[in-house]
C-alpha positions as CSV (number, residue, x, y, z in Angstrom):
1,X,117.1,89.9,95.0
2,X,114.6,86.9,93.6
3,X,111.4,87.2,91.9
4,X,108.3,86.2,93.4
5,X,108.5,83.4,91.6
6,X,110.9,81.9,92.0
7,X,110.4,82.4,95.6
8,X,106.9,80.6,95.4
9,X,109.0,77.6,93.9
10,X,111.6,77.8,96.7
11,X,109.2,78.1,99.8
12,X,106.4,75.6,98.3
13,X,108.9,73.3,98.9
14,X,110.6,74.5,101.8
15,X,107.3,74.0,103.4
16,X,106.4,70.5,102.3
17,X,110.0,69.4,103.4
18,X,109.4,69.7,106.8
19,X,108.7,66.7,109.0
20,X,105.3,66.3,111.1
21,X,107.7,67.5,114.4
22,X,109.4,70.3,112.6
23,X,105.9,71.8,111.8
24,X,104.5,71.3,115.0
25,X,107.3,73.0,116.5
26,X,107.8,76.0,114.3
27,X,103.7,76.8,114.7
28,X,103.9,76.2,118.8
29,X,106.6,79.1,118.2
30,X,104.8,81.1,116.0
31,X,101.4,80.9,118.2
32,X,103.9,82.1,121.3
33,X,104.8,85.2,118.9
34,X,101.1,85.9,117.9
35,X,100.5,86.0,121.4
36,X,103.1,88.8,122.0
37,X,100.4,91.3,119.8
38,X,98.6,94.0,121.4
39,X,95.2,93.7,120.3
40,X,93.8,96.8,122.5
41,X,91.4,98.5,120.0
42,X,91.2,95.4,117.9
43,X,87.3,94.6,117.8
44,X,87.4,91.9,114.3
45,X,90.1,89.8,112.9
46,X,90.2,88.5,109.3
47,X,91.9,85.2,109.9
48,X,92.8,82.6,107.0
49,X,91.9,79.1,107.4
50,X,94.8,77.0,106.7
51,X,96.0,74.4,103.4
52,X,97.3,71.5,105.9
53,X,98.6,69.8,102.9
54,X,101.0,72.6,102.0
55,X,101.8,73.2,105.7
56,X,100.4,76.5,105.8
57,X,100.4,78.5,109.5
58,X,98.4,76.8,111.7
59,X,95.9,79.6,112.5
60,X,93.3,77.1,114.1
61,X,95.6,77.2,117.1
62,X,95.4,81.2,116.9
63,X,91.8,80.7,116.5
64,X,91.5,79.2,119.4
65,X,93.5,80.8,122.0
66,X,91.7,84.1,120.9
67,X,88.3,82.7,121.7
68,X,89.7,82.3,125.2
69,X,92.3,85.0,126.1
70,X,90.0,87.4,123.8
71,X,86.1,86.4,123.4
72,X,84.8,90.1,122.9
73,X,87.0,89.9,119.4
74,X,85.0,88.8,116.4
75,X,86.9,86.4,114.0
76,X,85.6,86.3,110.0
77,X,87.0,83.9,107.3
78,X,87.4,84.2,103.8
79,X,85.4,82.8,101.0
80,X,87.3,83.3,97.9
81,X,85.8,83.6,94.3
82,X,88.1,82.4,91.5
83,X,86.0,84.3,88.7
84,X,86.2,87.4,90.5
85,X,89.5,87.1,92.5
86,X,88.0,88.6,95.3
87,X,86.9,87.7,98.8
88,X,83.7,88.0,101.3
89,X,84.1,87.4,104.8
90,X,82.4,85.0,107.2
91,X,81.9,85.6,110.8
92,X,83.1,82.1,112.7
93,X,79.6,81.9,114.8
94,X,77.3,79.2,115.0
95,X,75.9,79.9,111.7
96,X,79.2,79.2,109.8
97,X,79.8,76.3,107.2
98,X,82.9,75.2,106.6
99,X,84.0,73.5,103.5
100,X,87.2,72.4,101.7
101,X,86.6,73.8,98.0
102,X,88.3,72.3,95.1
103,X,91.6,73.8,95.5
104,X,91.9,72.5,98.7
105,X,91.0,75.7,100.4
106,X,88.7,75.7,103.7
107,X,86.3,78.3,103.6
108,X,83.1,79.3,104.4
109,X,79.7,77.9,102.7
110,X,77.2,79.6,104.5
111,X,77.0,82.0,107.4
112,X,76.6,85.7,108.8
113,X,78.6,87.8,106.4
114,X,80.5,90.8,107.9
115,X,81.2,93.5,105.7
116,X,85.2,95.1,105.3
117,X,85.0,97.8,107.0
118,X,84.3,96.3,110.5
119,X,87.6,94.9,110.0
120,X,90.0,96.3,112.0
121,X,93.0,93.7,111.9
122,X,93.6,91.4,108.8
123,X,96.5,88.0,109.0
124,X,97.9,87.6,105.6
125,X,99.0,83.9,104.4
126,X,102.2,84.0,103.0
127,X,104.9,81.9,101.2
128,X,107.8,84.1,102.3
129,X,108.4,87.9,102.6
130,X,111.3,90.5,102.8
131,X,113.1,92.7,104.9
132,X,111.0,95.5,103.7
133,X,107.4,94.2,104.4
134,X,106.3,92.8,101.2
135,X,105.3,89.2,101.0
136,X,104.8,86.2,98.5
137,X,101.6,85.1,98.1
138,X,100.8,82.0,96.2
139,X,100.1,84.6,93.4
140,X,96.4,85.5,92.5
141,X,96.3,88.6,94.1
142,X,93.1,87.9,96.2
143,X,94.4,89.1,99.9
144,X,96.2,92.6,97.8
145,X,92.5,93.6,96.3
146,X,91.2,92.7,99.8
147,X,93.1,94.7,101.8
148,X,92.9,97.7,99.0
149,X,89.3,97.6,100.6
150,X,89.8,97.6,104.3
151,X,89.3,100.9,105.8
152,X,91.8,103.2,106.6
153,X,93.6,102.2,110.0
154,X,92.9,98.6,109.4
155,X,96.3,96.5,110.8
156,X,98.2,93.7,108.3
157,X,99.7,91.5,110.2
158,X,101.6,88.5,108.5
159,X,102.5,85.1,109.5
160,X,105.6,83.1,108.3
161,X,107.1,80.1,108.8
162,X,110.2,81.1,107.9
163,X,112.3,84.6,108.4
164,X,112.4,86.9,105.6
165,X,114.6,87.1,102.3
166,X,116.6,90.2,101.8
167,X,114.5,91.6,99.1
168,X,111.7,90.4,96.8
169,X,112.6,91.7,93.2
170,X,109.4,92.3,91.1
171,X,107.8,94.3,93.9
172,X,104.3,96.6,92.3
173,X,102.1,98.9,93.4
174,X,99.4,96.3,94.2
175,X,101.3,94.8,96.7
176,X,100.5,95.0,100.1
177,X,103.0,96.2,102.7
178,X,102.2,94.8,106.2
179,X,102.5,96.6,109.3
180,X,104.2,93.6,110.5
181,X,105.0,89.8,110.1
182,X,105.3,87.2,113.0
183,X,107.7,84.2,112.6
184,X,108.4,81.6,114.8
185,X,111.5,83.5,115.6
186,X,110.6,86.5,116.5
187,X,108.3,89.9,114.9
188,X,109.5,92.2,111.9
189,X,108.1,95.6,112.0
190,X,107.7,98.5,110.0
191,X,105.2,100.7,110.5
């Protein structure tokens, strides 16, 4: 068992080891698993916007094969709020703004908000996560207070780069457990 943290540390730079090809690679395989979900019933996705320089998922390639292979779904982005630790949702229309905020994150400006409880399937960013369903975030706690606001029935679906870690240590009540988590290798399931 490890602690969150020290996963963070690990992962962080597990992540910004890998070469231009490796990354390509491991998010062509992960966008192959993402298409393996059955998204029947699913009418709006919460989908993170990726930190290239920390070689987060590459959920613009998710973005876009949904437009095509699934145009009735709506997709919404976060906007985060450091004071608050919470987030609002964006749909991705053409009223959207993006911008790159000063922690590198893009997000939203200006657009159509959608409120949480149209959500009905929400991809969580990760670090790493465990055979269990729990994941490492990079540790504010925004996505846990997020989803503690979706309504009930609403999916969390993660995405990894890597495959999961026997056990995360310092596991609370907070944390969010994830219906399931897509890697490049393959889907982890639990409920």
């Amino acid at each position: 068992m490890t602690s969150k943290q020290q996963l963070r540390q690990q992962y962080l730079q597990q992540r910004q080891q890998l070469s231009v090809d490796e990354y390509d690679a491991l998010n062509k395989k992960l966008l192959s698993e993402f298409q393996k979900l059955d998204l029947t019933d699913i009418n709006c996705i919460h989908l993170f916007l990726p930190m290239k320089e920390n070689n987060e998922p590459d959920t613009y390639a998710i973005r876009d094969w949904l437009k095509v292979s699934h145009p009735h779904i709506k997709i919404v982005f976060p906007q985060t709020n450091f004071k608050t630790l919470t987030m609002r949702s964006f749909a991705d229309d053409a009223d959207l703004k993006l911008e790159v905020n000063k922690y590198g994150i893009t997000e939203p400006v200006r657009g159509n908000e959608v409120n949480t409880s149209a959500i009905d399937l929400v991809i969580l960013p990760m670090l790493i996560f465990d055979k269990q369903g729990y994941r490492v975030g990079y540790g504010k706690g925004f996505y846990d207070r997020f989803c503690a606001q979706c309504k009930p029935g609403t999916k969390f679906i993660g995405l990894s780069l890597f495959d999961p870690v026997e056990s995360i240590e310092d596991v609370n009540e907070y944390d969010v457990w994830m219906h399931s988590c897509h890697t490049p290798n393959g889907r982890w399931d639990w409920h």
